[in-house]
C-alpha positions in Angstrom: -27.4 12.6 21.5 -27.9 9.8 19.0 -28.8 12.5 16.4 -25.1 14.3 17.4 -23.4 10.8 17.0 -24.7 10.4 13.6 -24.1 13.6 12.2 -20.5 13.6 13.6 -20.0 9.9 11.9 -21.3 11.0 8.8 -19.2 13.5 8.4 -16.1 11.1 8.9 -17.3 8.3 6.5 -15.4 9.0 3.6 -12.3 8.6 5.7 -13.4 5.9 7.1 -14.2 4.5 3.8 -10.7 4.8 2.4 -9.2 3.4 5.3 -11.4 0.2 4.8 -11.0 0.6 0.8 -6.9 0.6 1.5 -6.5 -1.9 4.5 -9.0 -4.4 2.5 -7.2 -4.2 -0.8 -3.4 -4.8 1.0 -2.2 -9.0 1.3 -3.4 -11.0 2.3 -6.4 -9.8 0.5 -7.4 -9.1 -3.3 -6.3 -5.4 -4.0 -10.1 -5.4 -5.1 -10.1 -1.5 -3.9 -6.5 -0.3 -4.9 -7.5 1.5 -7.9 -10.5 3.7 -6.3 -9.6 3.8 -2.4 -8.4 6.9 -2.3 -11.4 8.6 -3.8 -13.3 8.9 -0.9 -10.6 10.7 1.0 -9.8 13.1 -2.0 -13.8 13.7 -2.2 -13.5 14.8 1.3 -10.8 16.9 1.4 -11.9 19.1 -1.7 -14.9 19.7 0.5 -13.2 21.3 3.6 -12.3 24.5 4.1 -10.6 24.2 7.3 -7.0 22.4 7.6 -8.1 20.9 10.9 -10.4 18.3 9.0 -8.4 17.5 6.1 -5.6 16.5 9.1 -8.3 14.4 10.9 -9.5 13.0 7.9 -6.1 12.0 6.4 -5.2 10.3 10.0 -8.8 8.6 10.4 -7.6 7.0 6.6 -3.9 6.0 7.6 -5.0 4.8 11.3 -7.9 2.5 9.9 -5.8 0.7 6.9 -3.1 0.3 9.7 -5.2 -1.0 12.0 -6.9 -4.0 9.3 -3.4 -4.4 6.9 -1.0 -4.2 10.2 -2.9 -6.2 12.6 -0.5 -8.7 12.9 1.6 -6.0 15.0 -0.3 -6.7 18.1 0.8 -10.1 18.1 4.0 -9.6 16.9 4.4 -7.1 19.9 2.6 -9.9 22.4 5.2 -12.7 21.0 8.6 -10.4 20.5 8.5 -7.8 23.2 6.9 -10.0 25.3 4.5 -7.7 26.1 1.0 -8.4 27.7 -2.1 -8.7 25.6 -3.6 -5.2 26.8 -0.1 -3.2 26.7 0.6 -4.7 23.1 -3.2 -3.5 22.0 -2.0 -0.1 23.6 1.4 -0.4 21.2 -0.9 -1.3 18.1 -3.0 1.2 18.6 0.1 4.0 18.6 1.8 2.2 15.6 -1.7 3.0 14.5 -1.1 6.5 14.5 2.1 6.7 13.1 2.8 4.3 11.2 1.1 5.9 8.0 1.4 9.5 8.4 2.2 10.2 4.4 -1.8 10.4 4.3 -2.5 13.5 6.2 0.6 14.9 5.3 -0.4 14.6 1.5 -3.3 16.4 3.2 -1.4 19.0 4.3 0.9 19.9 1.6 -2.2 19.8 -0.7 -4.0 22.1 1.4 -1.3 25.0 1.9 -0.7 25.0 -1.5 -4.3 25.1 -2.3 -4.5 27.6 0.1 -1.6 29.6 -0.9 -1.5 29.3 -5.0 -5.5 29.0 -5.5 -5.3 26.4 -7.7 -7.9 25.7 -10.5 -9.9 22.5 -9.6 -9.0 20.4 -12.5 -5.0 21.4 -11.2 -6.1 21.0 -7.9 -7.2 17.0 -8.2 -4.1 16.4 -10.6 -2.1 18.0 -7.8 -3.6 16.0 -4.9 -3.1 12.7 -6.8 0.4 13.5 -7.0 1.5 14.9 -3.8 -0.4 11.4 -2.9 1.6 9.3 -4.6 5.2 10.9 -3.6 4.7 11.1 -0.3 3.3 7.7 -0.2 7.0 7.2 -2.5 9.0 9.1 0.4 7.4 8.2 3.5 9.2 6.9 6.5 8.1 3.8 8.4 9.3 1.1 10.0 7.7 -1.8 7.2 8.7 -1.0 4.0 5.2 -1.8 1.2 3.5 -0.2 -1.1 0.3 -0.7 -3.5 2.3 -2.6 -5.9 2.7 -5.7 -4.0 -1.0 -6.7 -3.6 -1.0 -7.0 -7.2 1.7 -9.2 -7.0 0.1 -11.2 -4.1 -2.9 -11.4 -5.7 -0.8 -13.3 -8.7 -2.7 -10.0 -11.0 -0.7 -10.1 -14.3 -0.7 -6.4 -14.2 2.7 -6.6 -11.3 4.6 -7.7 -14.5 4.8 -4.1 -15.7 7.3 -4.2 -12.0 9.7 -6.0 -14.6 9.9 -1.9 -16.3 8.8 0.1 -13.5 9.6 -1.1 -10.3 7.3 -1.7 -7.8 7.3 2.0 -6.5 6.3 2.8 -10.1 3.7 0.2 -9.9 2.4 1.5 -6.6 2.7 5.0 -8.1 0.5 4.5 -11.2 -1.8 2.3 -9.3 -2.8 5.8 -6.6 -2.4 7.9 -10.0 -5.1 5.8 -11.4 -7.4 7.4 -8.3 -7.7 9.6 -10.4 -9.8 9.5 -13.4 -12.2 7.3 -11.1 -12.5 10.2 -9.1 -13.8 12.2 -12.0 -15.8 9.1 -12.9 -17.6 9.1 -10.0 -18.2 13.1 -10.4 -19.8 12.0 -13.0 -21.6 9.0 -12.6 -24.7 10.7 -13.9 -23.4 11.5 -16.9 -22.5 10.1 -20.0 -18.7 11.6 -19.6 -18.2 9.4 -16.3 -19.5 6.3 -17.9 -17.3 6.7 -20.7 -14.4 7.1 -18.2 -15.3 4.4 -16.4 -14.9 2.7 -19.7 -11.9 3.7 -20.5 -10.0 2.7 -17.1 -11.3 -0.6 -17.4 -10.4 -1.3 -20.5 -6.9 0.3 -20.1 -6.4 -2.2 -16.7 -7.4 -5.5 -19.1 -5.0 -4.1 -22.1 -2.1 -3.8 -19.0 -2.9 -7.3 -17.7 -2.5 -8.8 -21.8 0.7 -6.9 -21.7 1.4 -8.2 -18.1 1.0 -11.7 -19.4 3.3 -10.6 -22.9 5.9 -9.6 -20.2 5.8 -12.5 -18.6 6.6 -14.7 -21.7 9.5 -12.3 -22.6 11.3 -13.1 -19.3 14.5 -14.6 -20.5 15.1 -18.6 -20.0 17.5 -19.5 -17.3 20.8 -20.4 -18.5 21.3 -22.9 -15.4 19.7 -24.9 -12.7 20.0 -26.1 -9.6 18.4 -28.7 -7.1 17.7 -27.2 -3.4 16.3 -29.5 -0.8 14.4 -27.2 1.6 13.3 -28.3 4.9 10.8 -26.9 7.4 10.9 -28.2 10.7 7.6 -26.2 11.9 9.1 -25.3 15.3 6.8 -23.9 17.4 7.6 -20.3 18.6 7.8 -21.5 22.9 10.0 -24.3 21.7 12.2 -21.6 19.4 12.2 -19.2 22.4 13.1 -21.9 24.6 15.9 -22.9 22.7 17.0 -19.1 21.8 17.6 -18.7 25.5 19.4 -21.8 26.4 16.7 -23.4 28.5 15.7 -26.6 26.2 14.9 -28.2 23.4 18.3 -27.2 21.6 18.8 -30.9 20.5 15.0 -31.6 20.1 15.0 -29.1 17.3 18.8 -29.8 15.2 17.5 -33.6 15.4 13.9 -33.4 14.0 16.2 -30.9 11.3 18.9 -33.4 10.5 16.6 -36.1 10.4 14.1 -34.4 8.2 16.8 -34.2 5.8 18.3 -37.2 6.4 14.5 -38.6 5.2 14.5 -36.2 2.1 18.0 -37.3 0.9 16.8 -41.0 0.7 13.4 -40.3 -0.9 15.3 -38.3 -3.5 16.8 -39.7 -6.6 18.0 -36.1 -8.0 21.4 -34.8 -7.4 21.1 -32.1 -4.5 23.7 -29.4 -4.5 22.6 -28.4 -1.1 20.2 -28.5 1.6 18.5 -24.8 3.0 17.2 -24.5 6.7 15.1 -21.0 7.4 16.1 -18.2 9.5 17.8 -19.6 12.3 16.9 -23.3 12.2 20.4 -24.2 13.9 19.3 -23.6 17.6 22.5 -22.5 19.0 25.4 -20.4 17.9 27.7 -20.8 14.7 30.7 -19.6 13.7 34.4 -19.3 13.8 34.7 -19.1 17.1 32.3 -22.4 18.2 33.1 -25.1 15.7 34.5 -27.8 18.3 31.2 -26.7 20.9 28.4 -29.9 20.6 25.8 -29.7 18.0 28.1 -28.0 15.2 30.1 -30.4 15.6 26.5 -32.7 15.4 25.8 -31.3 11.5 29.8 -31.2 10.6 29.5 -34.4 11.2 26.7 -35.2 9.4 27.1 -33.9 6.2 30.4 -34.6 5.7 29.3 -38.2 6.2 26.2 -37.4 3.5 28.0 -35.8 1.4 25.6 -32.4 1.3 26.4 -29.0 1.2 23.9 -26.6 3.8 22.9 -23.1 3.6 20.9 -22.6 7.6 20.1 -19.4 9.2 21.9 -19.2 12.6 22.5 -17.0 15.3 25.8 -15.8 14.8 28.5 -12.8 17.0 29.5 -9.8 16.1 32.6 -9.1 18.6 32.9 -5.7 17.8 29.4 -4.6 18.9 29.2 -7.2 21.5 25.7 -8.6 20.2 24.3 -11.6 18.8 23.7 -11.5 14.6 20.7 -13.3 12.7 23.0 -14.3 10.6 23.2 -17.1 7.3 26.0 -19.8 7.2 27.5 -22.2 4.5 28.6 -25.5 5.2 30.1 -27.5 2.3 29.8 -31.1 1.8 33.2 -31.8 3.9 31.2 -30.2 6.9 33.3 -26.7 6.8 32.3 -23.2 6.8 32.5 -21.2 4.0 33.1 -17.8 4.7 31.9 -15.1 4.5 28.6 -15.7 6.1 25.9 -13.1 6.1 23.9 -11.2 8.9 20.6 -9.7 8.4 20.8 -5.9 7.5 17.4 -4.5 7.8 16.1 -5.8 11.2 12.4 -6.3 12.4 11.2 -3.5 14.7 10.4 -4.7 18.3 11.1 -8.2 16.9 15.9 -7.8 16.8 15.6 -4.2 18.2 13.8 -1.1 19.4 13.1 1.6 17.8 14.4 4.9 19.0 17.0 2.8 21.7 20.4 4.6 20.0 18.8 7.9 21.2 16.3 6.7 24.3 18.8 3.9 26.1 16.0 4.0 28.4 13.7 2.4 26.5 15.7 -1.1 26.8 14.5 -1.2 30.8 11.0 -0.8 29.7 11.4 -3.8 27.1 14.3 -5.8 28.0 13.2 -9.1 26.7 12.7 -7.9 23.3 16.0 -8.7 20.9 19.1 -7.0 20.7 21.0 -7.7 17.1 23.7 -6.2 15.4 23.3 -5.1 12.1 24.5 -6.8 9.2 26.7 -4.7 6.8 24.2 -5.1 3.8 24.6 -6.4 0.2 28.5 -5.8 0.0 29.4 -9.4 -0.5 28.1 -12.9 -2.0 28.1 -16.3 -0.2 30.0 -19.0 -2.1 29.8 -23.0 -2.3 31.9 -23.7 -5.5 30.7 -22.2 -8.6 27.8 -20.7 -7.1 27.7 -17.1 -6.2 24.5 -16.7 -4.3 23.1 -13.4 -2.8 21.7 -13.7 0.8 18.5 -12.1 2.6 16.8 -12.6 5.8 12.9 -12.9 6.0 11.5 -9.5 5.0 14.1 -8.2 3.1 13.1 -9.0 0.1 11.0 -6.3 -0.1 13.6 -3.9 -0.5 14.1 -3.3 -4.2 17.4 -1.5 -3.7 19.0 -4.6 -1.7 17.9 -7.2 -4.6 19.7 -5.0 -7.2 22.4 -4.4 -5.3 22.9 -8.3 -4.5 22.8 -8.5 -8.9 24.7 -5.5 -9.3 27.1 -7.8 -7.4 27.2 -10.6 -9.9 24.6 -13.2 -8.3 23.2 -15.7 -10.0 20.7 -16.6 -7.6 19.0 -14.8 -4.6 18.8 -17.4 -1.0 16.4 -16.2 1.4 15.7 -17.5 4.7 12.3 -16.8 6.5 11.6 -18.0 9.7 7.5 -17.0 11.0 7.5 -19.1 14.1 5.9 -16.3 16.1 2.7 -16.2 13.5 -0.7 -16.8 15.0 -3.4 -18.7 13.2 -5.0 -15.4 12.4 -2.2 -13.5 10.8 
C-alpha cells in the first residue's frame, strides 16, 4: 500500500511543484520562483500521452497556488459571509478548484492541438508557453492579478518595464521567460543549458538597470499637495457592529474626528484636506441625510477647522434599493461636493454573491453576506476646487483599465480608499 502511495505521488510531483513554485512566488512573498514555476508542469505535460493527466495535472497546479496565494479566502468567507470555520474551509477548498482554471485549460488547448496538428517539439514548447501566457491574459475569475505584481511587491526594479508594457505584458513575459529555463534545465548536463542559464540571468540584471533607467525618466510632478490621512484601526466586530446599527456608531466618528483634530495641531503644513478609508464614517451619507446626527457631527466640525475631507461612506442608491460603498467630499464649509463615487468592481462574498442575478436562491443560504449596488465606474471625477481627483475603492487599483480611464478623464491625482478591517493576523 505504501509502495502504491508513493508511486502515485510521484507521478503528481511536478504539479505539485509548480503549484508550490507559483503560490510561493505571489505577495506577500518574493516572486523568487516566477521565472521557472511553470517548468515543472510543462515537463509533465510533454510526458503524457493521455488528456486525462495533463487535466489532473494542470488542476493539481491551479488548486495548490490557490490554496497558498488565496488563503486569505477562508477568512474572508468566515468574517464576510459569516460563515462557520468548517463551511468556509468547504468554500476555500471549492474556490480552490476554480478559481484558476486557465492552467489546465492551457493544458487542454495544448494538447488537442498537439494532438491534432502533430507539432514538432521545439513548436510544441514555444506553443505551450504561449497558450500559457494568454489564457492566463484571458482567464475569468473573481480577483483580478497576475505575475507582474509580485515584482512590483517585491519593490524588483524589473516592474518598471510596466511603465511600457503594462502589467499584463509584464506578467506575460515573465511566464514567456519559462521558457528558455525549461530548455535549460533539458540541458543542465550540457554546456548549451549552462550557457542558457547564462544568458537569462544576465538578460533579468540588464532589465532591472533598465528598470532603474525607467525609473529616473519618470517625469517630475508639476504640483503638490498635502493629505492628512488617518487610520482609526477599527476592529472588524466594532465595524460590523456599527454597519448594522447596533453600537459603537459614535465610538468610531469620535476616535476619527479626534484623530484628526490631534493631527491638525501637530501639523505646521497647510493641509488641503483630510482622507478617511473605505467607509470610516459609520453611518450613512448623502443628500438625503445631512440634518440626521453625526453628519451633522463632521459638518460641524470642519467647517469650524477649516478642512476639506475626502471619507469613504456607506451611501443609497434609490433606484436599486441598496446600500453603495460609496466616497464623499466635504469641503472646508462642511458641504458636500457632488458627485460622490461608489465602488464599481465589488468584493466577491464580501458586497455580493456571486452567481445571485441568476441563483436568487443563493441569498437564503447566505443572507448576512453584503448586498451593494454597483457604482457606475470611472465616468466622472470628484472635485474640491482646483483639484480633479479620480476615485477607487480598496482593490480596484488593480484594474489597469479603470486607472487609465480615471487619466483618460483628465485626473491629476488618483484617491483610493482601503478599508482591511476583516484581516487576520495571518493574512
Amino acid at each position: 500500500m505504501t509502495g502504491i502511495l508513493h508511486k502515485s505521488f510521484s507521478f503528481w510531483l511536478l504539479p505539485v511543484l509548480s503549484g508550490i513554485f507559483i503560490g510561493t512566488s505571489y505577495i506577500p512573498f518574493p516572486p523568487w520562483a516566477s521565472l521557472f514555476c511553470f517548468v515543472p508542469l510543462w515537463l509533465f505535460w510533454q510526458q503524457q500521452t493521455r488528456l486525462k493527466p495533463v487535466l489532473v495535472g494542470g488542476l493539481i497546479t491551479s488548486a495548490l497556488l490557490t490554496l497558498i496565494g488565496f488563503n486569505w479566502m477562508t477568512y474572508l468567507l468566515h468574517e464576510f459571509a459569516h460563515l462557520p470555520w468548517p463551511l468556509a474551509a468547504v468554500g476555500m477548498l471549492v474556490f480552490a478548484l476554480v478559481a484558476h482554471l486557465f492552467v489546465p485549460a492551457a493544458g487542454l488547448l495544448w494538447f488537442l492541438g498537439q494532438k491534432q496538428f502533430n507539432w514538432s517539439k521545439p513548436l510544441s514548447l514555444a506553443l505551450m508557453a504561449l497558450i500559457t501566457c494568454l489564457c492566463e491574459a484571458y482567464s475569468l475569475t473573481l480577483f483580478d492579478w497576475n505575475f507582474g505584481y509580485s515584482w512590483y511587491g517585491a519593490s524588483v526594479p524589473v516592474y518598471h518595464w510596466a511603465e511600457i508594457i503594462g502589467f499584463k505584458g509584464l506578467s506575460a513575459a515573465t511566464i514567456l521567460a519559462n521558457l528558455p529555463l525549461y530548455y535549460a534545465w533539458q540541458n543542465r548536463k550540457h554546456r548549451r543549458g549552462k550557457l542558457i542559464l547564462s544568458a537569462v540571468c544576465f538578460s533579468f540584471v540588464l532589465l532591472n538597470l533598465g528598470g532603474l533607467r525607467l525609473k529616473q525618466r519618470l517625469p517630475q510632478p508639476d504640483a503638490a499637495l498635502t493629505a492628512l490621512l488617518v487610520q482609526g484601526s477599527v476592529g472588524h466586530t466594532e465595524k460590523l457592529a456599527a454597519e448594522f446599527g447596533q453600537s459603537y456608531r459614535q465610538e468610531i466618528l469620535n476616535r476619527y474626528l479626534s484623530l484628526t483634530a490631534n493631527a491638525v495641531q501637530k501639523t505646521s503644513a497647510t493641509i488641503d484636506f483630510a482622507l478617511w478609508p473605505e467607509t470610516a464614517f459609520p453611518s450613512l451619507l448623502g443628500q438625503d441625510f445631512l440634518n440626521h446626527e453625526l453628519p451633522q457631527k463632521v459638518f460641524a466640525y470642519l467647517a469650524k477647522a477649516k478642512l476639506p475631507l475626502i471619507t469613504g461612506a456607506y451611501g443609497v442608491d434609490e433606484a436599486k434599493e441598496l446600500f453603495t460603498n460609496s466616497l464623499f467630499v466635504i469641503d472646508e464649509n462642511g458641504r458636500i461636493v457632488e458627485p460622490h463615487y461608489s465602488k464599481t468592481i465589488l468584493l466577491a462574498f464580501g458586497e455580493y454573491i456571486p452567481g445571485e442575478d441568476w441563483f436568487p436562491q443563493i441569498r437564503k443560504w447566505l443572507p448576512a453576506t453584503g448586498n451593494f449596488a454597483r457604482g457606475a465606474g470611472p465616468t466622472q471625477l470628484l472635485t474640491l476646487h482646483d483639484f480633479k481627483m479620480g476615485a477607487q475603492i480598496c482593490y480596484e487599483s488593480l484594474f489597469p483599465g479603470f486607472s487609465k480611464a480615471l487619466a483618460d478623464l483628465g485626473a491629476q491625482f488618483i484617491v483610493n480608499t482601503t478599508n482591511d478591517s476583516w484581516y487576520g493576523n495571518w493574512q
